[in-house]
C-alpha positions as CSV (number, residue, x, y, z in Angstrom):
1,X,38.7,118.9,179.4
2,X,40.3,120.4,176.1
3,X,39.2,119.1,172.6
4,X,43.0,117.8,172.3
5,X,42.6,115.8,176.3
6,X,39.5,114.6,175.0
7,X,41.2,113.6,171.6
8,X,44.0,111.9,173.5
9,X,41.8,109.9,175.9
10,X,39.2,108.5,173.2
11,X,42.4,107.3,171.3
12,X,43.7,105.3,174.1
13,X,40.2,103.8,175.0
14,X,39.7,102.6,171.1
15,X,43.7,101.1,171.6
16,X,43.0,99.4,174.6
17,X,39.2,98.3,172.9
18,X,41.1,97.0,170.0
19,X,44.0,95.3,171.7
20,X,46.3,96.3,169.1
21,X,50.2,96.7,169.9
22,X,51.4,99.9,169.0
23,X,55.1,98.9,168.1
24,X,55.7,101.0,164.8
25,X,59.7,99.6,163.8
26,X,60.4,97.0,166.3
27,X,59.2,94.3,164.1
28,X,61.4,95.7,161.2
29,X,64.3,96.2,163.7
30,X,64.3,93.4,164.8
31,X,64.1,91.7,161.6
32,X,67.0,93.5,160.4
33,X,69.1,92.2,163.9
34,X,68.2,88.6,163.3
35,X,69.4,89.3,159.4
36,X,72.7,90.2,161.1
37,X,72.9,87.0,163.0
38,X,72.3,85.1,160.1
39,X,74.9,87.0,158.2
40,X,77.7,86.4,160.9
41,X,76.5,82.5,161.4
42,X,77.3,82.6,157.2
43,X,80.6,83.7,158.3
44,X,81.2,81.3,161.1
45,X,79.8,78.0,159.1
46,X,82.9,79.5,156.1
47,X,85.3,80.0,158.9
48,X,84.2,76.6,159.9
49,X,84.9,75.2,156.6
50,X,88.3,76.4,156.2
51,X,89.3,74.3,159.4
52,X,87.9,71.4,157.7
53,X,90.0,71.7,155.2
54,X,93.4,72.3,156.9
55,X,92.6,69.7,158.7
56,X,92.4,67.6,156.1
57,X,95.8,68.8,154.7
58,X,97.0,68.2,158.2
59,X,96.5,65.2,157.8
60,X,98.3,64.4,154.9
61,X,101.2,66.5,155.6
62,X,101.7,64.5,159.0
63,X,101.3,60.6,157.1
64,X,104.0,62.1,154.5
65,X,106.3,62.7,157.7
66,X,106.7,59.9,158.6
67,X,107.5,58.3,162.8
68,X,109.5,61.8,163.3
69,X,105.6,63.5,163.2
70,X,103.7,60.7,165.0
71,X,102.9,63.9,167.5
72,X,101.3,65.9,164.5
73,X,99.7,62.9,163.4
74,X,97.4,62.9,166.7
75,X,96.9,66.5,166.6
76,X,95.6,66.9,162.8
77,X,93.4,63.8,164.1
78,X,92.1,65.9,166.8
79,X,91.7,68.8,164.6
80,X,89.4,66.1,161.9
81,X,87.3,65.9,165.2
82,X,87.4,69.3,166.2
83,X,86.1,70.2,162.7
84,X,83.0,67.9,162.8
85,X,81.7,68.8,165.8
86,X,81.8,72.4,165.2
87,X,80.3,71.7,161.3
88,X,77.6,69.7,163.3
89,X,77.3,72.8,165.8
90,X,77.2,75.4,162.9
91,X,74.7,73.4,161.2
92,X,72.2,73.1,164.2
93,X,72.7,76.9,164.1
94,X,71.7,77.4,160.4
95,X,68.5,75.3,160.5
96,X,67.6,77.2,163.7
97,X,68.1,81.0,162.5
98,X,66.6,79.9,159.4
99,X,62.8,79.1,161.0
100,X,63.5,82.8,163.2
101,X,64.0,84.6,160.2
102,X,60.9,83.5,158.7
103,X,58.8,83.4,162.2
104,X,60.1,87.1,162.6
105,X,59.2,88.2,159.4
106,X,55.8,86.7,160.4
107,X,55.7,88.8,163.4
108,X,56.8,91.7,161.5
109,X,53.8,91.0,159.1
110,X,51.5,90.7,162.0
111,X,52.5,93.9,163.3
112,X,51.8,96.0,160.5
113,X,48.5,94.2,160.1
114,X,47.3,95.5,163.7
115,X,48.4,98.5,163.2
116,X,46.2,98.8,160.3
117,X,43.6,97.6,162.1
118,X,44.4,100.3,164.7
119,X,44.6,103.3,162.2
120,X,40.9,102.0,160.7
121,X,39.5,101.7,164.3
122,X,40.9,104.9,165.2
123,X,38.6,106.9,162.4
124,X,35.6,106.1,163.5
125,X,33.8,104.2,166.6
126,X,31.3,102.0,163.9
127,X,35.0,100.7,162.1
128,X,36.3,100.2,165.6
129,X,33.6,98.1,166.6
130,X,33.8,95.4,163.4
131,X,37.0,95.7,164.0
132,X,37.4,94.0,167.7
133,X,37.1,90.6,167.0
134,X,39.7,90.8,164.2
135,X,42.3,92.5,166.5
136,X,41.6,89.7,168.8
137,X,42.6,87.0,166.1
138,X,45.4,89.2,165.0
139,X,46.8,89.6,168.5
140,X,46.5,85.8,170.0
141,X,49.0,84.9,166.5
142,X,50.9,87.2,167.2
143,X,51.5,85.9,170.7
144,X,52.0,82.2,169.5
145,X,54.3,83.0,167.0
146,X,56.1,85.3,169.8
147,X,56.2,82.8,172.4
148,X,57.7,80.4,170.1
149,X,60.2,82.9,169.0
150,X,61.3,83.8,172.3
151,X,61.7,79.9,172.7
152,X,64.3,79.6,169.6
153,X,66.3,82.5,170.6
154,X,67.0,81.0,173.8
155,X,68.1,78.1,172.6
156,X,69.9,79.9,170.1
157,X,72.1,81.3,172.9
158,X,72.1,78.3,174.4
159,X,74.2,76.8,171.5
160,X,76.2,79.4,170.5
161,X,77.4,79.0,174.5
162,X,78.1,76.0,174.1
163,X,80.3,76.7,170.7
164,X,81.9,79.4,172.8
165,X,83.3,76.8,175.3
166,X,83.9,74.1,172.2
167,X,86.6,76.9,170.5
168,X,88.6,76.1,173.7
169,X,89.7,72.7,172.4
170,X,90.5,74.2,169.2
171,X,92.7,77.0,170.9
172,X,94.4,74.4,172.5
173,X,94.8,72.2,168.9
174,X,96.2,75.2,167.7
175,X,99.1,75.4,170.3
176,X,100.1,71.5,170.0
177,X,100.4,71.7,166.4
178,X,102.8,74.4,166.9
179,X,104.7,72.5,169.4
180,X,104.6,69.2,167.8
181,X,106.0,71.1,164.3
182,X,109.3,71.0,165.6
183,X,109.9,67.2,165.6
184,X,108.8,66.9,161.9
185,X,112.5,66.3,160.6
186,X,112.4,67.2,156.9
187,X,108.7,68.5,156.9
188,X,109.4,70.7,159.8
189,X,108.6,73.9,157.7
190,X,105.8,72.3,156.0
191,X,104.3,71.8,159.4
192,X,105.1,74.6,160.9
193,X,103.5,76.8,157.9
194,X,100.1,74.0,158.4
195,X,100.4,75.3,161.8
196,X,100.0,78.6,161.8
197,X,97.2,78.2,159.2
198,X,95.2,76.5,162.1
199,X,96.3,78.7,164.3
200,X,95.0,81.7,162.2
201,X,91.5,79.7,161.2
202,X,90.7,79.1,164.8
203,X,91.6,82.8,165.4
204,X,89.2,83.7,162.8
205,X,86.2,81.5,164.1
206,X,86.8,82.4,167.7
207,X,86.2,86.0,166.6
208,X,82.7,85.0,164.5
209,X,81.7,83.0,167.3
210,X,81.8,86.3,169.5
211,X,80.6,88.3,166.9
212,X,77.5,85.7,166.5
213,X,77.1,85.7,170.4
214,X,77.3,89.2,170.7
215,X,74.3,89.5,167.9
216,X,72.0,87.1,169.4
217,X,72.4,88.5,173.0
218,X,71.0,91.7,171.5
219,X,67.9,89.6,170.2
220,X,64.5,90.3,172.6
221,X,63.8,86.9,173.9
């Protein structure tokens, strides 16, 4: 055996010794991937917002109309509903990506730790040996924090799911308030312009819903 074999195999004895995880960049990747998310559920919860708000005005618009807009009436009153479940939705969201971000960044620590440990160990076989029980430690957190990680993103997708099948009804809000716009007498054009303003705003958080899905699917669980 060459000195470069021999090399080789005493490096992968000390790595297996040491239990250390030799992931150089995941934990920073993978950091920077749930920053995404967290970035596009921003987006969503403002997209969110703006519905709550037009809905609001929706509102108002349709009392002003009087019996003519009884039709819009219902369907801003669907929209107030809409709205709150989804702010309740994009709030369970927030709290949730919040506690990854900071159990990720945890990981990421824990990963540059071991590899520290790995690079000592990996000088000499007297480091290596006081080393062991420290990997050890350093490893098992890193599994628990892991595990639980791997626990939140599921349920994390399991959500945002369910927010996927939720922007239906809004779709559907969106295509009423159109309809029912015609039979606002006087306030016809002041509906029909409320209308397509929750037409667009459900557009706009249909697309950051997918855009948030998308993200999190890419997410090791």
């Amino acid at each position: 055996m060459n000195s470069q074999e021999n090399t080789e195999k005493i490096s992968s004895i000390r790595r297996v010794r040491l239990g250390t995880i030799d992931l150089r960049g995941r934990g920073v990747s993978e950091l920077t991937l749930i920053a995404s998310v967290n970035e596009s559920i921003k987006q969503a919860i403002s997209a969110s917002e703006s519905i709550s708000l037009i809905a609001i005005n929706a509102n108002l618009m349709a009392g002003r109309s009087g019996a003519r807009a009884v039709g819009f009436c219902v369907v801003a009153g669907e929209l107030r509903m809409f709205s709150d479940r989804m702010s309740k939705t994009m709030h369970g969201w927030s709290t949730m990506i919040y506690v990854l971000v900071q159990d990720t960044a945890r990981c990421s620590n824990h990963l540059r730790y071991l590899n520290k440990l790995h690079e000592t160990g990996a000088r000499s076989a007297k480091a290596q040996a006081a080393l062991v029980e420290a990997c050890a430690r350093g490893k098992d957190a890193f599994d628990v924090i892991k595990a639980s990680n791997s626990v939140r993103v599921l349920e994390l997708q399991g959500l945002i799911n369910r927010a996927a099948k939720q922007r239906v009804m809004g779709e559907v809000i969106a295509r009423s308030a159109m309809i029912e716009s015609a039979y606002g007498g006087t306030m016809q054009s002041v509906l029909r312009q409320i209308a397509g303003s929750i037409d667009v705003s459900i557009n706009n958080l249909t697309s950051h819903i997918r855009n948030v899905g998308h993200l999190t699917q890419k997410v090791p669980a």
